[in-house]
C-alpha positions as CSV (number, residue, x, y, z in Angstrom):
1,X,-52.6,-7.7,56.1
2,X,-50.3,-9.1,53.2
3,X,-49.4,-5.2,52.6
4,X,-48.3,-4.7,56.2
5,X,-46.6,-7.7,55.6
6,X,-44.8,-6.2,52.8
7,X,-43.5,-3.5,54.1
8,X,-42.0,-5.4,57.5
9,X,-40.0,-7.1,54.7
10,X,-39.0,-4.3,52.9
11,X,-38.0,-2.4,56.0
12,X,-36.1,-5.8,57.0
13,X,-34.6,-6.2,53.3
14,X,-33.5,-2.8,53.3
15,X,-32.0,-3.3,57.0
16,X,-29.9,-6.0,55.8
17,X,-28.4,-4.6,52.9
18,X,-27.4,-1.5,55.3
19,X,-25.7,-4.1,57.3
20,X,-23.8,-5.2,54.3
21,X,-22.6,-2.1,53.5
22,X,-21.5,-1.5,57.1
23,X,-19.4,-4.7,57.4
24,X,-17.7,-3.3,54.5
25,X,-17.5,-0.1,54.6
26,X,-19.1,0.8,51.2
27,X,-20.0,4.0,49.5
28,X,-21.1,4.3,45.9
29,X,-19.9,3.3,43.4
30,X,-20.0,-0.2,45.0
31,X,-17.8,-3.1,44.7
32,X,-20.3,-5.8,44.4
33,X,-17.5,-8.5,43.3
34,X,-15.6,-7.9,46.6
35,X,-18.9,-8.2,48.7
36,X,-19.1,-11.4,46.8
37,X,-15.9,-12.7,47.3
38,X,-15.8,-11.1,51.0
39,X,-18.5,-13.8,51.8
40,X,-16.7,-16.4,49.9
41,X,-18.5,-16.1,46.6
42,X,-16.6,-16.4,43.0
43,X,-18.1,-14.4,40.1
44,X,-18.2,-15.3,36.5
45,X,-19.5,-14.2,33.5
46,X,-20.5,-15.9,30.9
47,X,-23.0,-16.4,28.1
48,X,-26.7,-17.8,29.2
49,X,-30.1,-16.9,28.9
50,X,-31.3,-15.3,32.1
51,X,-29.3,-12.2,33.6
52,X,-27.8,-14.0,36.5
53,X,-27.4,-16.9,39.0
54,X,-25.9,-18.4,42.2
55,X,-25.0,-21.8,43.3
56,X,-24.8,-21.1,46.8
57,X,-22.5,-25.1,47.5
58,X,-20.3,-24.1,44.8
59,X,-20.1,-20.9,46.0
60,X,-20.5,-18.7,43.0
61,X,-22.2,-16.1,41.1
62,X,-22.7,-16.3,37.3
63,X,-23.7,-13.2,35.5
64,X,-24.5,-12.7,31.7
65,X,-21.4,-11.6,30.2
66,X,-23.4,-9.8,27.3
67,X,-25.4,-7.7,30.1
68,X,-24.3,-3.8,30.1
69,X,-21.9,-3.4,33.5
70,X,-25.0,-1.6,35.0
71,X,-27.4,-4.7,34.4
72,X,-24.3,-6.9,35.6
73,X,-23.8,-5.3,38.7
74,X,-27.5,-4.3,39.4
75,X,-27.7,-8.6,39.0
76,X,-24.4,-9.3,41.2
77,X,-26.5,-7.2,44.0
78,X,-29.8,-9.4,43.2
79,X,-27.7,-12.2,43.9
80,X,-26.2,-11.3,47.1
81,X,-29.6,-10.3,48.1
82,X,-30.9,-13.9,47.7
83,X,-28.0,-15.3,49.6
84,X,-28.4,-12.5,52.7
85,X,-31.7,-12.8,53.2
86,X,-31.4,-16.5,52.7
87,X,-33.7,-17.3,50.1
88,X,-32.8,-21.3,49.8
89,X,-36.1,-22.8,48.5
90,X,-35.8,-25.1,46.3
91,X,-37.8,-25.1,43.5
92,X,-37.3,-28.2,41.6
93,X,-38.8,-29.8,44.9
94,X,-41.5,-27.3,45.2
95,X,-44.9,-29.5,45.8
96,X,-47.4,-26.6,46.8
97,X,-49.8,-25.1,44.3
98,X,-48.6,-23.1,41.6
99,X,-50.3,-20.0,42.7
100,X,-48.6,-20.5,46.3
101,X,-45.4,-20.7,44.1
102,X,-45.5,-17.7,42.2
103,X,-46.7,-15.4,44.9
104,X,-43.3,-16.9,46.8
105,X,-41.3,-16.8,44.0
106,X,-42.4,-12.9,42.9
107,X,-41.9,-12.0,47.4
108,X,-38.4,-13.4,46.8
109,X,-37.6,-11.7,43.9
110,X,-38.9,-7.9,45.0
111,X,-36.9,-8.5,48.1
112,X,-34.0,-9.4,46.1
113,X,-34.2,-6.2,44.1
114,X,-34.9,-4.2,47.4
115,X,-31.5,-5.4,48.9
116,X,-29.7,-4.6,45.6
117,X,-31.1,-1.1,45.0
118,X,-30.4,-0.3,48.6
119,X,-27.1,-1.7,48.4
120,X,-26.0,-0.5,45.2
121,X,-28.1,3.3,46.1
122,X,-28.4,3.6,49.6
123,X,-31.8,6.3,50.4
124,X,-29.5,7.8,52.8
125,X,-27.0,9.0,49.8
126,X,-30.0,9.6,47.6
127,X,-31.3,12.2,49.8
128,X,-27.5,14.0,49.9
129,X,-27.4,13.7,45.7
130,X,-30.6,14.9,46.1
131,X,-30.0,18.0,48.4
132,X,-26.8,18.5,46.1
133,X,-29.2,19.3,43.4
134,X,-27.8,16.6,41.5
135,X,-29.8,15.0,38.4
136,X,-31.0,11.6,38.0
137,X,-27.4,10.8,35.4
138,X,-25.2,12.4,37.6
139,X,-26.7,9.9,40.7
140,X,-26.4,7.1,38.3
141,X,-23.1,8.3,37.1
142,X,-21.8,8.5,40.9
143,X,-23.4,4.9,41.7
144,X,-22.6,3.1,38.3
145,X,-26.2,1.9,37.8
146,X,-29.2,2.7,35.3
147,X,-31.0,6.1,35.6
148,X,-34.1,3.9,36.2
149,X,-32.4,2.4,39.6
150,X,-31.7,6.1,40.5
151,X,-35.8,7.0,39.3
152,X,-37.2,3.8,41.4
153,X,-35.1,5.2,44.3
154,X,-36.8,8.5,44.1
155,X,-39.6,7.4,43.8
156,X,-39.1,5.6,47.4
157,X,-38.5,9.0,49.0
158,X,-41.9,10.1,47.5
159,X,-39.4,13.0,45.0
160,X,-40.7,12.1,42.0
């Protein structure tokens, strides 16, 4: 049950972030600092331990300055995935068991990543690379991200 679950909220995840990408018109590489700021979001960098996060009252983004631009946008993307699919628990109030928490927590993450490897390497432009013969660098070259975005998105389309 909890797989069938899964993949109504994958399919839903990825649905969202298509919707993004439709209300602004993106194709790779994509601007994931004007999505933010197209839903009113500012983005900073700075220096902190964790890769990225968003205050959603203040209405900003803060990613690690020292993160490579791929890791910075992949975590601009993870960002914007949490505020689409409106992931607003809050966790310094979270009184449930600690189990509970972490299977939530860990949902709310993999979603997060779903939106942002959809948004930032949409399957349907996988598949043309793909049928373009292109390699795994030249997709990542053409979407600004990691070669291991490019792999995991491959792998989703059952290439690799």
């Amino acid at each position: 049950m909890f797989d069938e679950q899964q993949k109504v909220r994958v399919g839903y995840t990825r649905e969202m972030a298509r919707k993004v990408s439709k209300k602004y018109n993106l194709v790779p590489p994509v601007d994931v600092v004007y999505v933010a700021q197209g839903e009113g979001f500012d983005v900073e960098y700075e220096l902190m331990a964790v890769c990225a996060q968003f205050n959603r009252q203040e209405k900003v983004i803060v990613v690690n300055k020292n993160d490579h631009l791929h890791r910075q946008r992949l975590s601009i993307a993870h960002e914007l995935g949490h505020i689409f699919l409106h992931h607003d628990i809050d966790f310094h109030n979270y009184n449930g068991q600690s189990n509970d928490f972490e299977k939530f927590r860990n949902v709310q993450e993999n979603e997060a990543f779903e939106f942002a490897r959809e948004l930032l390497v949409p399957l349907k432009h996988i598949n043309l690379f793909n049928k373009e013969g292109l390699t795994i660098p030249e997709m990542a070259s053409r979407c600004c991200v990691s070669n291991e975005v490019i792999f995991i998105s491959l792998q989703k389309l059952n290439k690799f």
